[in-house]
C-alpha positions in Angstrom: -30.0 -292.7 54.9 -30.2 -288.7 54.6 -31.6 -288.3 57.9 -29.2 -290.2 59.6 -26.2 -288.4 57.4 -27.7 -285.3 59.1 -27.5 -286.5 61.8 -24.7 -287.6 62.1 -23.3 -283.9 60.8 -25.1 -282.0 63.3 -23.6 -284.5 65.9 -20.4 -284.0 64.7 -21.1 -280.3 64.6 -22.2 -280.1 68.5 -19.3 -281.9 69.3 -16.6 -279.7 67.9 -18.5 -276.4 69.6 -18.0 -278.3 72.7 -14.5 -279.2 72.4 -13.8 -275.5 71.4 -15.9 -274.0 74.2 -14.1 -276.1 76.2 -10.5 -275.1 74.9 -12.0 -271.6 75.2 -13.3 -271.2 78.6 -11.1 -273.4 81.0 -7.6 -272.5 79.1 -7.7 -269.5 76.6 -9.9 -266.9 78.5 -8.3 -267.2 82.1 -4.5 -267.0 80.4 -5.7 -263.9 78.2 -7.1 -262.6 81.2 -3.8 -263.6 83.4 -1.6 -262.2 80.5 -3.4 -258.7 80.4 -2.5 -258.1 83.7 0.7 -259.2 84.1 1.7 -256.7 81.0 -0.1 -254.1 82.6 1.2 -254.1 85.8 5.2 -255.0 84.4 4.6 -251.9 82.2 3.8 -249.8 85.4 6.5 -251.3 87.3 9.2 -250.7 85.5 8.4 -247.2 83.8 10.9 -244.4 84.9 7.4 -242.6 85.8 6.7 -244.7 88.7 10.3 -245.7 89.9 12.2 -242.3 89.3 10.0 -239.3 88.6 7.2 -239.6 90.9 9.9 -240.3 93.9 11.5 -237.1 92.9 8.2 -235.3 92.8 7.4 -236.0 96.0 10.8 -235.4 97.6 10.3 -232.2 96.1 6.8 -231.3 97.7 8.2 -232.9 101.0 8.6 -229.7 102.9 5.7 -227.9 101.7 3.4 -230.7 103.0 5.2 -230.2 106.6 4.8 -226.8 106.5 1.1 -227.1 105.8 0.9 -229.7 108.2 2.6 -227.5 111.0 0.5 -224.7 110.0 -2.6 -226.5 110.3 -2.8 -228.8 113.0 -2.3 -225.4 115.6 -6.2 -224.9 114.6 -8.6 -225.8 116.3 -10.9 -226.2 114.2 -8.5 -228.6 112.9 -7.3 -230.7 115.5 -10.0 -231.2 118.5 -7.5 -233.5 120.5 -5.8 -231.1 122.9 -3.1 -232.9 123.4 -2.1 -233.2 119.8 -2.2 -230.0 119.4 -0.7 -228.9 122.2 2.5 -230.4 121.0 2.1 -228.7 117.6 1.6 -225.0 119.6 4.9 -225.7 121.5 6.9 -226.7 118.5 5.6 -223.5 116.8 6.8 -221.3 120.2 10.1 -222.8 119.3 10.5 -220.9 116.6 11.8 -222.9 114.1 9.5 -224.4 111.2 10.0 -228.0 109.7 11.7 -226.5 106.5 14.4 -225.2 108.9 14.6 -227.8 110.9 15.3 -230.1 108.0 17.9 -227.4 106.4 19.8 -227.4 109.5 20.4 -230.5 110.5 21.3 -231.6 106.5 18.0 -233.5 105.7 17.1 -231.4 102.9 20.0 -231.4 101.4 20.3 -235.1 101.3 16.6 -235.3 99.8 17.2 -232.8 96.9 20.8 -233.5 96.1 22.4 -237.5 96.7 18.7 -239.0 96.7 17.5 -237.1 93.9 20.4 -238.0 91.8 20.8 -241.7 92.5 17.2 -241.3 91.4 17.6 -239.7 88.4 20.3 -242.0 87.1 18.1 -244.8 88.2 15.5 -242.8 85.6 17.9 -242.7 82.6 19.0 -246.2 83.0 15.6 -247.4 82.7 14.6 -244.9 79.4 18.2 -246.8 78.1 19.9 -242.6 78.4 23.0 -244.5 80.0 24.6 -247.8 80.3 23.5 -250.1 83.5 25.7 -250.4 86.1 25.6 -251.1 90.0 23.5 -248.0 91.3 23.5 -248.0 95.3 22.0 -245.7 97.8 24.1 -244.7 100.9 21.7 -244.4 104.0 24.4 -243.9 106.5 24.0 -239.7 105.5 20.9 -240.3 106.6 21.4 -242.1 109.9 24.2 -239.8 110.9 21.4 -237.1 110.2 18.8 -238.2 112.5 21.7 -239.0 115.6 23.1 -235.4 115.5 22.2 -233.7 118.5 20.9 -231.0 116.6 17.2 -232.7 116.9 18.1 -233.3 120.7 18.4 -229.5 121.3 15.2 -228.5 119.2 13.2 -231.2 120.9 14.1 -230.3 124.6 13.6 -226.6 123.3 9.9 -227.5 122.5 9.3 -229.3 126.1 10.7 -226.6 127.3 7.4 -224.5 126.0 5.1 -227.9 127.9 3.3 -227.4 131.1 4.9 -229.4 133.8 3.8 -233.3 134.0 1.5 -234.8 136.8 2.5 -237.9 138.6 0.7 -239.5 135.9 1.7 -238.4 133.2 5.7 -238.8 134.7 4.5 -242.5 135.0 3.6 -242.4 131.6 7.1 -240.9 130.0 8.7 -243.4 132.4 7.3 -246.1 130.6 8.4 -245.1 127.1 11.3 -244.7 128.3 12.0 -248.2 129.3 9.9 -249.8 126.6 9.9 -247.8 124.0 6.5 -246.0 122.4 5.1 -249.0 121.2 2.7 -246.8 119.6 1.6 -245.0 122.9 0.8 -241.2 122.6 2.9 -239.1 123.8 2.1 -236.9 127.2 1.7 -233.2 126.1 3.6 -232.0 129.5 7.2 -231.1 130.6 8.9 -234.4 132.5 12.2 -234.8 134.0 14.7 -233.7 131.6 17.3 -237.5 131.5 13.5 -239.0 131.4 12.6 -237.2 128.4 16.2 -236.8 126.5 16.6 -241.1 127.0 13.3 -241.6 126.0 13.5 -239.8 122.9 17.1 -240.7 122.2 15.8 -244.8 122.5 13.2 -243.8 120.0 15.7 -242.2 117.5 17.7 -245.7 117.7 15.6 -247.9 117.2 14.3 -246.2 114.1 18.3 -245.8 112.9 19.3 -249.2 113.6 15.9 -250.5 111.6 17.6 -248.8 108.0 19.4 -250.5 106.2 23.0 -248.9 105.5 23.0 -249.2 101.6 20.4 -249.9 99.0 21.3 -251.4 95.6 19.2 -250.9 93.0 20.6 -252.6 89.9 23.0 -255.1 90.7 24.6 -257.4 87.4 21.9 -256.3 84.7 23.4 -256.1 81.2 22.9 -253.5 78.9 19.6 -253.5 77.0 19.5 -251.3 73.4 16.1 -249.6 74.0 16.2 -249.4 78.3 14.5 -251.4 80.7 11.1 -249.8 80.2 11.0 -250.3 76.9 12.4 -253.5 76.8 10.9 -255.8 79.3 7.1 -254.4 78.3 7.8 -255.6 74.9 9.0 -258.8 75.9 5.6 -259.1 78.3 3.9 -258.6 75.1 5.1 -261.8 73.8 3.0 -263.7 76.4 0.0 -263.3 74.2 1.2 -265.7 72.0 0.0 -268.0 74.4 -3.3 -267.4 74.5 -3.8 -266.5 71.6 -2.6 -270.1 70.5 -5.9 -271.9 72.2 -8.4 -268.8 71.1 -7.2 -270.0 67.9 -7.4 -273.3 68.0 -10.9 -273.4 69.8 -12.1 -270.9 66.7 -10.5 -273.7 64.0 -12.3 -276.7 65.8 -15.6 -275.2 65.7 -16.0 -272.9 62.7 -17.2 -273.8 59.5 -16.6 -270.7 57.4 -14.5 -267.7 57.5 -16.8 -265.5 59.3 -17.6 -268.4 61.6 -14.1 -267.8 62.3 -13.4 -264.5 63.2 -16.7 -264.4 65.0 -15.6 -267.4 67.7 -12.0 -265.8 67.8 -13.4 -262.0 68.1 -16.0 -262.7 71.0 -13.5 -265.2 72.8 -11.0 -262.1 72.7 -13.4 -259.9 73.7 -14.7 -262.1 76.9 -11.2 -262.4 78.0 -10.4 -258.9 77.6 -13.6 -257.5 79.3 -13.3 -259.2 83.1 -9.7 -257.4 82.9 -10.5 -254.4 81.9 -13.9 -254.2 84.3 -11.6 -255.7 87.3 -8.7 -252.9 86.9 -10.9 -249.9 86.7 -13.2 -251.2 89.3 -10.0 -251.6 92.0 -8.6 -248.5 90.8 -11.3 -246.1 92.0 -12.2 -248.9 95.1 -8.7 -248.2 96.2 -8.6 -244.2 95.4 -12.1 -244.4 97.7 -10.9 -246.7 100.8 -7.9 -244.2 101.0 -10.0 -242.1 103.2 -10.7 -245.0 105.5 -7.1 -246.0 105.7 -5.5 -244.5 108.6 -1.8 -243.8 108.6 -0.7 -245.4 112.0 -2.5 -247.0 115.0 -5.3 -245.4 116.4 -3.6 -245.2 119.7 -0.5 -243.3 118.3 -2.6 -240.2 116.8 -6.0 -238.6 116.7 -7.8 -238.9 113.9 -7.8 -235.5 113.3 -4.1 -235.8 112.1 -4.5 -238.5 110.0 -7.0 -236.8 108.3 -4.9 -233.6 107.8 -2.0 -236.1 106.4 -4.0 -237.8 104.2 -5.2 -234.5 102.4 -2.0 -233.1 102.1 -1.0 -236.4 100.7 -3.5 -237.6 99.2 -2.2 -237.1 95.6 1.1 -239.7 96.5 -0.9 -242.9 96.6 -3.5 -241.6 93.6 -0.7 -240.7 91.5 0.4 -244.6 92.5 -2.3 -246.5 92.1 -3.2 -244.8 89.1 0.5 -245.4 87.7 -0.2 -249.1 88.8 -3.6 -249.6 87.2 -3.6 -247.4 84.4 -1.4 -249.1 82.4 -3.6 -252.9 83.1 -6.5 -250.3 81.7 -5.0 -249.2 78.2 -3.7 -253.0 77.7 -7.2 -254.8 78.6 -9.1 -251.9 76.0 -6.5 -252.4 73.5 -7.5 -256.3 73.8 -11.2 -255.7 73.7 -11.2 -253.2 70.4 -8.8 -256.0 68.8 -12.3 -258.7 69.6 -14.0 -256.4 68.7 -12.4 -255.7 65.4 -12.3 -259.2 64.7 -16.2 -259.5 65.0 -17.0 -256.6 63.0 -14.8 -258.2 60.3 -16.8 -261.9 61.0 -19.7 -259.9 60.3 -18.5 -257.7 56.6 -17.5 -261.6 55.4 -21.0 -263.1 56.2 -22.8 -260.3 54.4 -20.3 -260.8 51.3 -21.0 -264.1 51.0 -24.7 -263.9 51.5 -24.4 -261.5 48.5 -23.1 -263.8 46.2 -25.4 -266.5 47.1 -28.3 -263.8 46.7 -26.9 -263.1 42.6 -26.4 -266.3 41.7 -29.9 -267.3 42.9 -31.1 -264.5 40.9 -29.2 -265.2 38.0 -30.7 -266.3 34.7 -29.5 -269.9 33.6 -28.0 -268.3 30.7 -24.6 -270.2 30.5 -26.1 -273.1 28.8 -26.7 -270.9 25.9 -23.4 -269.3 25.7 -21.8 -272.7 25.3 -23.9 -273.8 22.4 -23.3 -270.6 20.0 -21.3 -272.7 17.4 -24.0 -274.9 16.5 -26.3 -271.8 16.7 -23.9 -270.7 12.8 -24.3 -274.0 12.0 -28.3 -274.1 12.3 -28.5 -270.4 10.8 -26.5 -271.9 7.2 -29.0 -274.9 7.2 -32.2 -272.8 7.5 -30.1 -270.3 4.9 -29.9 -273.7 2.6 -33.2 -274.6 3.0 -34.2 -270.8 1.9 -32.3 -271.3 -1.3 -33.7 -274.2 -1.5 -37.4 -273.5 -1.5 -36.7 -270.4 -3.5 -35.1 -273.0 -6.4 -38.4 -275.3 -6.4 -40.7 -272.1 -6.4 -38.9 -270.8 -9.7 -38.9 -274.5 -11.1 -42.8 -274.8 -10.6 -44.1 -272.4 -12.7 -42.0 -274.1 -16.1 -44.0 -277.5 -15.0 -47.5 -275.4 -15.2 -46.4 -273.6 -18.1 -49.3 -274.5 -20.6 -48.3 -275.1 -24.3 -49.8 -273.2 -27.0 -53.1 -274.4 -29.0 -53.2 -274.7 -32.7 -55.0 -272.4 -33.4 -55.4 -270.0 -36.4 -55.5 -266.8 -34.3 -52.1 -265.9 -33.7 -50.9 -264.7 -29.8 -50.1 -261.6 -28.8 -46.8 -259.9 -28.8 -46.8 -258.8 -25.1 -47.8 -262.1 -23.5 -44.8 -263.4 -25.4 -41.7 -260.6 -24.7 -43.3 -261.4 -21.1 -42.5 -265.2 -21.7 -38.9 -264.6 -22.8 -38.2 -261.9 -20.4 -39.4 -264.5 -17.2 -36.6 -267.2 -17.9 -34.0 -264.7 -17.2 -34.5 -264.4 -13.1 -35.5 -268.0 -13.0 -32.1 -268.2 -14.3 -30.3 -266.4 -11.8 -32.0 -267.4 -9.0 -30.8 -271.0 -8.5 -26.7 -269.3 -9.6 -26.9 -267.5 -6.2 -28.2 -270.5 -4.7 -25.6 -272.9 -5.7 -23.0 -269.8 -5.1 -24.3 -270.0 -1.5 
């Protein structure tokens, strides 16, 4: 009957590890794992960081990056392709440079004054600086901008500074002209003026009527007391209740003790945590390293000795994105994983506790026995004194039994043996008082 009471436990046993791993594996760990990065990534998204300072940083660095752009591509050491940079030699020969070109036709003001402040209000609704209210961005500055004939007398002034076009390369304008670039390069030469002017006024069109004439970036959202990006991460955060719901249970099905416990509920944490973490910080720097491979535009449209010079000038805009982006999955999943870990660190102090106490009360003395029975421990101690004064009675009584009577005789006794006989009566005397007393 034991053995099959034991076995019976340890089949029980088995059976709720099972049913927990189960719970565990196929529901708790993917939703922790599904939860970590949807917080992560809803705390990146909506951050004023991402949505309205870094825009406004790179507006800002905008017409530094053309310069150096401008600058560079004439080398070259720089550009091999001749043709590419034979179109960056005549532009220079015109003698304006991008910053001027953008000052005079109204571009730059646009970027640093009505962009840059729709996008700062956009930032202090989000930090909760300012009430919500319908934010929209007008693009039709912007299209009117790129239409002014400003940009048609600054181009025709850099074909001006062109060699003359071949037949073939007039065949080649021609084309663009009717189709459109369709991400063909174009011919570094000088073609018919109405040629060139249509084709590039087709270009500047197309692009235009692409745009969209207003953006609206919040659009009926009531007012929140701490911003959006403080807000809506701290709702996210509420999705861990979720998993945290089956980690639980799973733990409570198959532990058997307190640190059994916190050790199924710390490594369960700490597996779903882990593949987050390991995941994010693996695409983070995947993505930072295939930005080199990456090209900006077709292959056919530019050399790849410009897309190279663009991506170092900008390579800090999509590293200072992705790691806005992934960053925040990063901090969430290690938060989650020190929490498992945690937990398992505490599994382990409440084992070692409670092999302690087993450890002393194995090693105890089985002294508790005695401590009840000290009452009739007085009890024994006044019989044994009663016995005492008992025995001490019968030794005084003995010697008046053997106390021998006096002979006739004519010699009379001594006077010492009897003051000794009437001084011994005395303590026998006294003897059993105390006794009885007692």
């Amino acid at each position: 009957m034991k053995y099959t009471k034991l076995g019976r436990r340890d089949y029980m046993k088995a059976a709720r590890k099972i049913i927990a791993l189960l719970i565990i594996i196929f529901i708790g760990i993917p939703i922790l794992f599904g939860v970590i990065w949807i917080v992560g990534l809803t705390k990146a998204t909506v951050s004023s960081e991402f949505v309205s300072d870094l825009p406004r940083e790179i507006i800002e660095e905008i017409p530094d990056i053309a310069e150096e752009v401008f600058r560079e591509a004439q080398d070259r050491r720089v550009i091999r392709d001749d043709n590419t940079r034979a179109w960056f030699e005549a532009a220079a020969k015109a003698g304006v440079t991008p910053r001027q070109l953008m000052e005079e036709i109204g571009l730059l003001d646009w970027l640093e004054n009505e962009l840059s402040e729709s996008l700062e209000e956009v930032g202090e609704v989000m930090r909760g600086e300012r009430r919500p209210r319908p934010i929209t961005l007008d693009l039709r500055p912007l299209k009117d901008i790129l239409l002014q004939g400003e940009i048609d007398q600054y181009l025709l002034r850099v074909l001006d500074n062109l060699p003359p076009c071949d037949e073939e390369e007039s065949n080649a304008w021609l084309r663009i002209s009717r189709r459109g670039f369709d991400h063909r390069e174009l011919p570094a030469c000088r073609p018919d003026l109405e040629i060139a002017r249509e084709a590039l006024t087709e270009w500047r069109i197309d692009a235009v009527d692409d745009m969209d004439n207003e953006i609206e970036i919040f659009e009926d959202v009531h007012f929140l007391p701490f911003g959006i990006s403080r807000t809506i991460p701290l709702l996210s955060y509420s999705l861990f209740v979720i998993p945290a719901i089956f980690i639980l249970i799973g733990a409570l099905i198959a532990a058997t003790s307190p640190a059994s416990f916190f050790r199924w509920s710390g490594i369960s944490i700490f597996l779903g945590a882990l593949p987050a973490l390991l995941l994010s910080f693996f695409a983070k720097h995947v993505s930072l390293w295939a930005l080199s491979f990456a090209p900006y535009s077709y292959q056919n449209d530019w050399s790849s000795e410009l897309n190279d010079l663009i991506l170092e000038k900008t390579s800090w805009i999509p590293m200072r994105i992705i790691d806005q982006l992934f960053s925040p999955v990063i901090s969430v999943a290690a938060i989650v994983c020190v929490i498992g870990i945690v937990l398992f660190v505490i599994s382990l102090m409440v084992r070692g506790r409670a092999q302690t106490r087993t450890v002393t009360k194995a090693q105890a003395p089985p002294s508790a026995p005695v401590q009840k029975e000290e009452p009739p421990k007085a009890e024994e101690s006044e019989k044994e004194e009663s016995v005492e004064a008992e025995s001490k009675k019968a030794e005084t009584q003995e010697p008046e039994k053997e106390k021998p009577k006096p002979e006739s005789s004519d010699v009379e006794p001594e006077t010492e043996p009897e003051e000794i006989e009437s001084e011994e009566p005395e303590p026998e005397s006294s003897e059993p008082k105390k006794s009885e007393e007692r």
